[in-house]
N, C-alpha and C positions, 0 to 999 in steps of 0.2 A: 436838268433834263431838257433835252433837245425837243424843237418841232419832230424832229425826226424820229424822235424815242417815243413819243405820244404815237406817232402813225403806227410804228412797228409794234406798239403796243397794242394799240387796236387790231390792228391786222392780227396777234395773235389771239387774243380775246374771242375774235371771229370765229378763229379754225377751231379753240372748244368750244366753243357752241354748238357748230356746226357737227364736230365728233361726241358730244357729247347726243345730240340730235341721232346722231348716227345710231348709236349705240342703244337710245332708245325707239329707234324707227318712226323720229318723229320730223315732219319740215322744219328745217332751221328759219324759213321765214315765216313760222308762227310764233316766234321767238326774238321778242322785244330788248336791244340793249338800252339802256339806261346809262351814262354816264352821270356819274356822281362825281359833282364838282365840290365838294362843302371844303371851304377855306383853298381853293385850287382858284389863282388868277386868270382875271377874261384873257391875258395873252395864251396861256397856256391850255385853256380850252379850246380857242381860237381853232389849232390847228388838226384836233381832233373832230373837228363839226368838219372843214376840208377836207379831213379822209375820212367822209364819211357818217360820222357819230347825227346818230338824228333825234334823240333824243337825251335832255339835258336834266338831274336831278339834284335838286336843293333841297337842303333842311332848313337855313334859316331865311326868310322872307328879305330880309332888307338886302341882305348878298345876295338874295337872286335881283333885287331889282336891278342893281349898281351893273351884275355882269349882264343880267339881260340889257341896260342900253348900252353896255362898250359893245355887244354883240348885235347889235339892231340890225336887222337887214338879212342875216346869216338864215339860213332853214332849217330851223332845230326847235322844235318842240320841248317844251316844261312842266315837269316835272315838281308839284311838293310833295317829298315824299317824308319831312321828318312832320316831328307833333307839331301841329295847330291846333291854337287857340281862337276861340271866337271872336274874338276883337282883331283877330290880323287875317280876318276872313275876307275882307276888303283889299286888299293889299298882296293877299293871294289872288285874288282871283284878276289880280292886273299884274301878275308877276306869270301865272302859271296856265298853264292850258288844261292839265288834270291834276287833280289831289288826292293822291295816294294813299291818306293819313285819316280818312273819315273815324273817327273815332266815341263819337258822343250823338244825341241828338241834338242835345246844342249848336256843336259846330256842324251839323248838315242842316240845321232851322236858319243857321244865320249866313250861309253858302246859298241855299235855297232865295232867301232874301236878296242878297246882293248881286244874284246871277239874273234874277229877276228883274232889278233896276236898272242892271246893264244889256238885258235884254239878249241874253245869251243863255245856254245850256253848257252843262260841267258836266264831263265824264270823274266818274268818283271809284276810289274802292275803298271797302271797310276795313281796317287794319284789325286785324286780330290778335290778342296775346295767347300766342298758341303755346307756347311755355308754363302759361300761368304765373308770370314774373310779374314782383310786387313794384319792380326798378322798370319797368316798359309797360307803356300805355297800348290799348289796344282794346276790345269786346272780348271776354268770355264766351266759350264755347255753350255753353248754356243759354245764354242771352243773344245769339247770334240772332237763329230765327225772329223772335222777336224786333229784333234792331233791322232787321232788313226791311219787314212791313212795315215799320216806323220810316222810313227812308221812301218806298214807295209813294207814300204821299208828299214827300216834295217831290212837283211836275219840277222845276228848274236842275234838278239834278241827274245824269244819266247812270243810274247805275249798272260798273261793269262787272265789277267780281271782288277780289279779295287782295289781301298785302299782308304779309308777315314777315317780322325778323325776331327769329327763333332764339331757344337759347345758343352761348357762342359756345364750339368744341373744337379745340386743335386740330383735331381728325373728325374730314366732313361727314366718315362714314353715321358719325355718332347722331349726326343733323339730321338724315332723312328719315327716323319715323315723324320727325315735326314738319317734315314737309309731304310726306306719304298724308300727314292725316290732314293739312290746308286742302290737299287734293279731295282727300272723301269730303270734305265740308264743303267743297265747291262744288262736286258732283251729286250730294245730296239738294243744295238750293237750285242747281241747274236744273233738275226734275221737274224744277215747278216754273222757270225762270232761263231760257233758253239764252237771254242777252247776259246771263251770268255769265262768261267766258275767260276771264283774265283771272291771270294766277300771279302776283309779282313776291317773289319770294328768291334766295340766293346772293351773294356776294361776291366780295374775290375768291376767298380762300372754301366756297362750297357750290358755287353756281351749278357748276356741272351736274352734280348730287340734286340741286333743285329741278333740272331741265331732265334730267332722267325722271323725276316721280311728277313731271309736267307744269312748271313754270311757262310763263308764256310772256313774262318781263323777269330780267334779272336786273340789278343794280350795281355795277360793278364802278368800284374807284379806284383804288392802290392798284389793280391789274393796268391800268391805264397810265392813269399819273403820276404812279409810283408815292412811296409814301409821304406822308405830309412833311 
């Protein structure tokens, strides 16, 4: 894949959003793209941050460090969006500018910790397993509430909203009651919680489906970089 296949790929990427924004009479600049790089080299990121791409999303830690310094200097925001462990809570938070993947109180006690030593604040979202899958990490929709007060009390943490990746269905139609209901459980915490506002939920083969039932970060890779 060419510099130039990434561009034109983003450029398309663009226009659904933007149609899919349409569609649901929503601003397309409240609508966050995410490029997912996981195993995608810094050359071939490179040229999507050029046209464009502003923010960057990694799963595994150590890959984000390597491409974040081939990329040092570039204007692109990071991204952890796969599972963290507590121990590499350090090492996110000098890889990445928000973490996606809040998922324990553990790993927001020890986030809270280290954002504190470096004397910084961390925008966060709680991953949810809105499937109820036993193979994906995430909070239970029963434990949500509770986990968000739990979270409240770390000041080093900003909390913005939510993250889910649903179960997978060939046909994205099948995906949106699990992203319809990420929506009600964000608009139930926002009642009480105004800075609750991000929805990151969507991929290649559903985004559109996310940003109609109101996504406000998608994550999209293979649309981009085509597949691994």
């Amino acid at each position: 894949m060419t510099d130039c296949d990434v561009a034109q790929n983003l450029a398309g990427v663009r226009r659904r959003i933007e149609a899919a924004c349409e569609r649901a009479r929503r601003d397309p600049a409240l609508v966050k793209l995410v490029g997912v790089t996981k195993t995608v080299p810094a050359e071939r990121i490179k040229p999507a941050i050029e046209a464009g791409l502003e923010i960057i999303g990694e799963n595994y830690m150590q890959e984000a460090k390597s491409k974040r310094d081939a990329l040092a200097g570039l204007p692109v925001l990071w991204h952890c969006i796969g599972h963290l462990q507590a121990n590499k809570a350090k090492i996110a938070l000098e890889c990445c500018d928000w973490i996606e993947s809040v998922d324990s109180v553990g790993l927001a006690a020890e986030l809270n910790r280290r954002a504190g030593l470096s004397g910084r604040k961390v925008p966060v979202l709680i991953q949810v397993n809105i499937g109820s899958e036993e193979t994906k990490n995430g909070i239970g929709e029963s434990e949500l509430t509770s986990f968000v007060e739990s979270c409240r009390g770390f000041e080093r943490l900003e909390l913005r909203g939510l993250m889910a990746l649903p179960p997978f269905f060939d046909q994205p139609e099948r995906v949106r009651p699990f992203f319809r209901r990420m929506r009600e459980l964000l608009d139930q915490l926002r009642a009480r919680d105004e800075n609750l506002c991000e929805l990151s939920m969507g991929m290649s083969g559903d985004f559109e489906v996310a940003i109609e039932e109101g996504a406000t970060i998608v994550r999209v890779g293979t649309a981009i970089f085509g597949h691994r």
